[in-house]
N, C-alpha and C positions, 0 to 999 in steps of 0.2 A: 308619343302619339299626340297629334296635333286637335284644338279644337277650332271647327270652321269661324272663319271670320263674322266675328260682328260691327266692322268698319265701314262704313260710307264710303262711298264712291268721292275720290280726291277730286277737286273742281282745280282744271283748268283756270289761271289767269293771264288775259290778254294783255301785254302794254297795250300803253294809249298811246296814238301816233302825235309824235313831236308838233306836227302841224295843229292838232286841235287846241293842247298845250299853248300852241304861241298867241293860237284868237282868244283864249278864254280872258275875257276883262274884270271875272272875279277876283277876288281877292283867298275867297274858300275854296277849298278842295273838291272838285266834284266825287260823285259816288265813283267812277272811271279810276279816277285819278288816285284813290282812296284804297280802289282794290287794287292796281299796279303797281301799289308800295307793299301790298300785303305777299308777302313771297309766298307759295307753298313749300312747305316741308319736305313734301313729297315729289318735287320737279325732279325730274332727270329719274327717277329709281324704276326698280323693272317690277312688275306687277304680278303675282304668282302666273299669271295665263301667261307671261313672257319667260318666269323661267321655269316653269314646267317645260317648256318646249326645247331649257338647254340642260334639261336631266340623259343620261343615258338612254334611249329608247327600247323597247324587246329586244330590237336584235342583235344588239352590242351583248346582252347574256348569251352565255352555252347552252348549249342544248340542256334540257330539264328545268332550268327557271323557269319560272313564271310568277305574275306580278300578284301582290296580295291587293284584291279591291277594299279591304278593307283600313291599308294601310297607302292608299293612295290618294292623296289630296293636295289642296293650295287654295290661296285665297283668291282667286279667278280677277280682276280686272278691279278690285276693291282693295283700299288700303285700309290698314285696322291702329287703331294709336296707339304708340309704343307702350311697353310697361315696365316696371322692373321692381322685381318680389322682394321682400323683405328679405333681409340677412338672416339667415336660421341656417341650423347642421343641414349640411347637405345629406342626401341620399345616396350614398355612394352606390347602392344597387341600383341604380337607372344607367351607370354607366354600361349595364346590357341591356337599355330598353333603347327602341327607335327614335326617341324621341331623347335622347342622351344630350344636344345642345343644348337643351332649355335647363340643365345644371348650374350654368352661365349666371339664371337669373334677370337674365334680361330676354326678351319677347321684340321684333323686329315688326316692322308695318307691312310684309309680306313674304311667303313662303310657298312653297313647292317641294313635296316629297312620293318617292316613289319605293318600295321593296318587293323585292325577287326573291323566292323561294327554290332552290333545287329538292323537286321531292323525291328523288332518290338518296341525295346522302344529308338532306333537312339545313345544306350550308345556306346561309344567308347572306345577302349584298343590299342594302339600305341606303340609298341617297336622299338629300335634302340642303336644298340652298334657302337662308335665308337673308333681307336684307334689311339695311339698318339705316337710320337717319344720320347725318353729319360724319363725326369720328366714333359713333354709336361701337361699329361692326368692331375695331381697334381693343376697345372696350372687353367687347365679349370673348376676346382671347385670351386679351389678361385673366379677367376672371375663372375662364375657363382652363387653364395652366395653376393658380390657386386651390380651384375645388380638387384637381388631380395631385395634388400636393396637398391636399387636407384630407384625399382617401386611399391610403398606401393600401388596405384590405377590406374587403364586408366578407359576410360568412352568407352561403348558397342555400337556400331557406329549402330546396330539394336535397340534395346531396350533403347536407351541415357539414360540408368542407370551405374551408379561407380561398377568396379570391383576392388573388393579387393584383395591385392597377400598378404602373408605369407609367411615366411620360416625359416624352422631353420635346423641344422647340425641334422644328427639322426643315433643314434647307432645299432649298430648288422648286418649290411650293406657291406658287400666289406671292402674295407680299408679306406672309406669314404662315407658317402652319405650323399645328402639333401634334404627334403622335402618341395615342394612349393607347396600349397592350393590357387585354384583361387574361388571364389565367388562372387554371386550377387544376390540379394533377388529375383531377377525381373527371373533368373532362375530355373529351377526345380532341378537339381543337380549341385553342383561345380564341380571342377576339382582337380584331384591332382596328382603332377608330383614329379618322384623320378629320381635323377641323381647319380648313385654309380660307384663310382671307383673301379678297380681290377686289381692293375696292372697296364699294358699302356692304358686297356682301360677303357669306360665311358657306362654302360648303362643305357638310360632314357627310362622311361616312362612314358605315361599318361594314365588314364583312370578317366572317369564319369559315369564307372559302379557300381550301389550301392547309397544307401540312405544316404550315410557317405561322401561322398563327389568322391567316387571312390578309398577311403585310402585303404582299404580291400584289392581289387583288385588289385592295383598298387603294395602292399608291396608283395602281392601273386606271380603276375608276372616274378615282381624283383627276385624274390627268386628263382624262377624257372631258368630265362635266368644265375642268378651265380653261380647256380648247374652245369649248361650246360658250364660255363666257366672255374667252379674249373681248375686247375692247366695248362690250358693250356696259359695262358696271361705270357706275360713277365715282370719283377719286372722292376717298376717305373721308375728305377734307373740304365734303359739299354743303353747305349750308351752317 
C-alpha cells in the first residue's frame, strides 16, 4: 500500500537560445544561463497521471472484478524524491501484500496502482508501475531477486502454516523480469508475482487467479500493461 505523494511539482527547464548566448558581453553567467545548466532529474519520466492511464483498465478484468478504491492511487502530475530504506531483515510476509515492490527498499519519484477483486471466488489481480531516476529501476531488481533469496519461507500469522517463496530471473519480459511464487498447502491457490523492468520503469504484479498458482494471469497481465508502455519509458541509462 502506497502513501500519497508529498513531492513538488518538477519545474520545467527551458534552454536558452544560442542567439542570446552569442550577445551577452558578460563575462558571468546569467540566472537563464544558470538554470539551462541545471538539468532536471526528472526530464523524460512519466508522471503517475501518465501511467495510471497505461494500467490495465475495468474492462480488460472478467466478469466479477472490480476495483478496490481504496487500493487505488498514484502520484497525479507530481514527482516525490527518491529514497531508499535502510538495510534491516526484510519482511518476508509482504511478499502477500500489494504493496510487495517496496521490499526492494528503494521508493521511485512516481507510481500508479490499481486492484481488482473477483467477489465471487475473492481471486485477486494487483498492478503497479513504478518509475525510477537514472539506472535507479536496474537497481531495484537486483535487490528485489536478493530479498527473494533471503525469504525461502515465513509462517501464516492466520493459518500458522510455512509459506514457501520462489524465484527466479524469467525471459521474454521487458528488459528484465522476475518471478516469485508464494505457497502453502493449508491454501487453496498460491500467489504469483512478476516485477519487469522497461526502461526507468518497474511493473509488478500479483494475481491468485487460476489453478496454477495465478502464473497465467500475472504473465497475461504483465503483457498487457508493456504493451501499454512500449516506447514511452525512458532508457535506464537517463541521466
Amino acid at each position: 500500500m502506497r502513501i500519497p505523494s508529498r513531492a513538488v511539482k518538477a519545474l520545467a527547464v527551458a534552454a536558452l537560445p544560442l542567439a542570446l548566448a552569442a550577445c551577452s558581453s558578460s563575462s558571468s553567467p546569467t540566472a537563464a544561463e544558470a538554470a539551462a545548466k541545471t538539468k532536471d532529474p526528472n526530464a523524460g519520466l512519466l508522471t503517475g497521471t501518465q501511467l495510471k492511464k497505461a494500467l490495465a483498465p475495468a474492462s480488460y478484468f472478467a466478469s466479477g472484478f472490480t476495483a478496490d478504491p481504496s487500493l487505488t492511487r498514484d502520484t497525479g502530475d507530481t514527482f516525490r524524491a527518491p529514497a531508499t530504506k535502510s538495510a534491516t531483515e526484510p519482511k518476508c510476509a509482504d511478499f502477500g501484500a500489494t504493496g510487495w515492490i517496496d521490499l526492494s527498499g528503494i521508493e521511485g519519484v512516481s507510481f500508479a496502482q490499481t486492484t481488482y477483486i473477483d467477489k465471487n471466488t475473492s481471486a485477486e489481480l494487483d498492478q503497479e508501475i513504478d518509475v525510477y531516476r537514472g539506472t535507479t529501476s536496474s537497481g531495484v531488481m537486483t535487490a528485489l531477486a536478493k530479498v527473494a533469496a533471503a525469504c525461502p519461507s515465513y509462517m501464516d500469522s492466520d493459518t500458522h502454516t510455512k509459506v514457501k517463496i520462489t524465484g527466479a530471473k524469467t525471459a521474454g519480459l521487458g528488459d528484465d523480469a522476475y518471478t516469485i511464487t508464494v505457497t502453502d498447502d493449508a491454501w487453496e491457490s498460491g500467489t504469483t508475482l512478476i516485477a519487469t523492468r522497461v526502461g526507468t520503469a518497474v511493473v509488478s504484479v500479483l494475481s491468485t487467479d487460476g489453478k496454477d498458482d495465478g502464473a497465467a494471469s500475472a504473465k497475461k497481465l504483465t503483457e498487457h500493461i508493456l504493451t501499454s508502455l512500449k516506447g514511452r519509458t525512458a532508457p535506464d541509462n537517463a541521466g
